[in-house]
N, C-alpha and C positions, 0 to 999 in steps of 0.2 A: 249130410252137411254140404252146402254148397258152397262153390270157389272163392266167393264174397267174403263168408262167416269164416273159411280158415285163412282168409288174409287176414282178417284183422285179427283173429286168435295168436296167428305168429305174430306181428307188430304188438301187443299185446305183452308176450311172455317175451321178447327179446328186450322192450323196454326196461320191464321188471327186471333181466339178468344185467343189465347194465347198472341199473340202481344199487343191486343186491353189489355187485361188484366195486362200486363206489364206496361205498357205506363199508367193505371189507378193507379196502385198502387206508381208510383213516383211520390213523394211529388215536387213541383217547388219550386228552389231555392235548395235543398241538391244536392250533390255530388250523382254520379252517385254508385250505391254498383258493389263490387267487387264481382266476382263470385267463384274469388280462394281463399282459407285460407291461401295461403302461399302469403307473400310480400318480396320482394328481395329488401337488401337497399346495399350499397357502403360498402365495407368494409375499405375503403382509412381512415375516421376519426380512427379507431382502432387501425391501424397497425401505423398512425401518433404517434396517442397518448401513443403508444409502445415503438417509435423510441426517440420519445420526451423524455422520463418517464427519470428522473435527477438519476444517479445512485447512490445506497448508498454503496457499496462498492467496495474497490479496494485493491490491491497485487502491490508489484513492488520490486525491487532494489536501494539500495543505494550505493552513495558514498561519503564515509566520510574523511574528511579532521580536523585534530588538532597537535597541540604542537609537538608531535611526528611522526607524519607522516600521510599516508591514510591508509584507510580502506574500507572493504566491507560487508555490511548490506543486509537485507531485511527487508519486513515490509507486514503487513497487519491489514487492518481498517474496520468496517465497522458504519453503524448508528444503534444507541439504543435510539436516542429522535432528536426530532428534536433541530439542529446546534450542536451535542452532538456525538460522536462517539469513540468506542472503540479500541486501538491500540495494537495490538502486536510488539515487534521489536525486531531485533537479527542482532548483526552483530560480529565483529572480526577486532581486529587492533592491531597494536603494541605499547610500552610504554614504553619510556626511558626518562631519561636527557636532560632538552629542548637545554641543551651545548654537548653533543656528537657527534664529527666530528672525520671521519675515517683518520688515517694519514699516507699519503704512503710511508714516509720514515721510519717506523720500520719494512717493510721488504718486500717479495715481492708481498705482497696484503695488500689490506688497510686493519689498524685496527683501534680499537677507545682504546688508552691510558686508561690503569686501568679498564675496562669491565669487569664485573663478570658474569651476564645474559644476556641474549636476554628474554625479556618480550613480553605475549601477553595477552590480555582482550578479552573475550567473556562475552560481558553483555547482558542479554535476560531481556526483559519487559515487563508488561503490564499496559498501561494506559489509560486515555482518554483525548480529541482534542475536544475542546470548538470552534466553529468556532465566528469569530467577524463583530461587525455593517453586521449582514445578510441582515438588511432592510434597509442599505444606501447606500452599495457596491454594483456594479454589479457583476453578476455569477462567471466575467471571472476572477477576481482578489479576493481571499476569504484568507483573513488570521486566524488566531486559533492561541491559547496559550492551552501549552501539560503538562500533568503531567504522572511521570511512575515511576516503581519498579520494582525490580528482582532480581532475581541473577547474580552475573559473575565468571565465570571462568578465574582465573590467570592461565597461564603457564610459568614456568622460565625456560630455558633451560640453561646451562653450556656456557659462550663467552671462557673459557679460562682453561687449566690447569697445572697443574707443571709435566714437564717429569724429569728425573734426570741425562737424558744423555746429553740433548740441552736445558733446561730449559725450558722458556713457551711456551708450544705450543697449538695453536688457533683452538677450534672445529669448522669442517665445519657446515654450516649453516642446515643440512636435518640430519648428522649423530647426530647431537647434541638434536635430538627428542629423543633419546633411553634414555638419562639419564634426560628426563620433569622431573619438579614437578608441582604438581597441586594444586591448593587452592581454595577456593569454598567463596568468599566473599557478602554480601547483598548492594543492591545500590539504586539510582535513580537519575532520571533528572527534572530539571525545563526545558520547550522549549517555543518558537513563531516560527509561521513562514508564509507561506502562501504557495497556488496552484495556478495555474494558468491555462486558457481556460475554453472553456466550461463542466459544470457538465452532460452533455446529450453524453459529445463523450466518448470513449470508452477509450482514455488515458487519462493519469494525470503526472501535472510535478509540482514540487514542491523543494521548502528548506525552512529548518528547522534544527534550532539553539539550542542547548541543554546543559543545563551545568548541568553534570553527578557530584555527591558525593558517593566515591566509594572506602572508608576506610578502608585501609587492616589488622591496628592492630596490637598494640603491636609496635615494632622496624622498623616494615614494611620489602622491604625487598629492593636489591640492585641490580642496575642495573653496576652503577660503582662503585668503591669500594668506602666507606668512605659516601656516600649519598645513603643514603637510601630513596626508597618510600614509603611515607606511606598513599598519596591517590591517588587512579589510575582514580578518575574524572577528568574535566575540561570542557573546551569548544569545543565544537564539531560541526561543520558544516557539513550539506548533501543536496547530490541535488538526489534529488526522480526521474524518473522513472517506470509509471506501467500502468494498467489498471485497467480503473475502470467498474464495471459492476452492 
């Protein structure tokens, strides 16, 4: 036998005692062992569970609607407990006499009879949003009752003043910023309202009803002459707008 034929004779029977040795040491009935330390699993339940995951906060825009006209808000929420979340709000509208109609026969643009201001409100808040019956409702309909506080900024600007060549004459509406006054008054709202769709998608739509107490003190002040305001709260309707993440 030459040197060739017993090399591979040993390579040969050492393989077989390795095998025979293998095949002793598995126990009948386990699972076969794994040779790698690494196991590769699906990554699809993670990225589900990512996608799924209910968001606790969201941003958006409002628009608001009351007594005096509309306005435009923003808002942002997010969660601090569970059905419990904290709100900021800011928005900007205007504020007169629920009777003020423009009237185009005193000359040749419309005005409003006896006007002394054009009034505006900037009320900023911070509250928090109780959501309701979490465990009876479904997702897609969630209403909450809101509480808030802040400050608001009055602005009055000039509707009108005495010339002494042609009598009254009516400031335009942008030139009448130069002569603002400002007032820095404290507020808040009682609100309900609800959202709508699902808490996993990435928007949010919503209204929410508010009635602001927003006392300005003293004599107040006047929009027409002879009636004074002297609380720039009320009822305030909005419809929400935003995303939630």
């Amino acid at each position: 036998m030459t040197h060739q034929m017993l090399r591979k004779t040993l390579v040969v029977l050492c393989a077989a005692a390795l095998a025979a040795a293998h095949a002793s040491a598995q126990i009948a009935g386990e699972p076969p062992q794994v040779d790698s330390a690494i196991v590769f699993t699906s990554p699809r339940p993670l990225l589900e569970a990512s996608v799924n995951r209910p968001k606790t906060s969201a941003a958006g825009v409002d628009l608001l609607f009351s007594g005096s006209g509309w306005g435009l808000g923003g808002f942002y929420q997010t969660a601090i407990a569970e059905h419990l979340s904290l709100t900021v709000h800011t928005a900007i509208s205007g504020k007169r006499n629920t009777d003020e109609f423009e009237n185009y026969l005193l000359g040749p643009t419309p005005v409003v009879w006896d006007k002394v201001n054009r009034l505006f409100m900037l009320p900023t808040t911070v509250g928090l949003q109780y959501r309701l019956f979490a465990q009876s409702l479904q997702e897609t309909f969630r209403p909450f009752v809101s509480v808030g506080a802040g400050p608001t900024v009055i602005i009055a600007t000039p509707y009108l003043r005495d010339d002494p060549y042609s009598g009254r004459r009516y400031y335009e509406f942008f030139s009448s910023f130069a002569d603002a006054v400002t007032y820095v008054r404290a507020g808040g709202y009682l609100g309900t309202g609800a959202f709508f769709g699902s808490p996993t998608l990435g928007n949010t739509i919503g209204v929410h009803i508010r009635y602001y107490v927003i006392p300005f003190g003293g004599e107040g002040i006047e929009s027409v002459r002879g009636r004074p305001i002297t609380d720039f709260g009320g009822l305030f309707l909005s419809l929400s707008i935003g995303a939630a993440y």
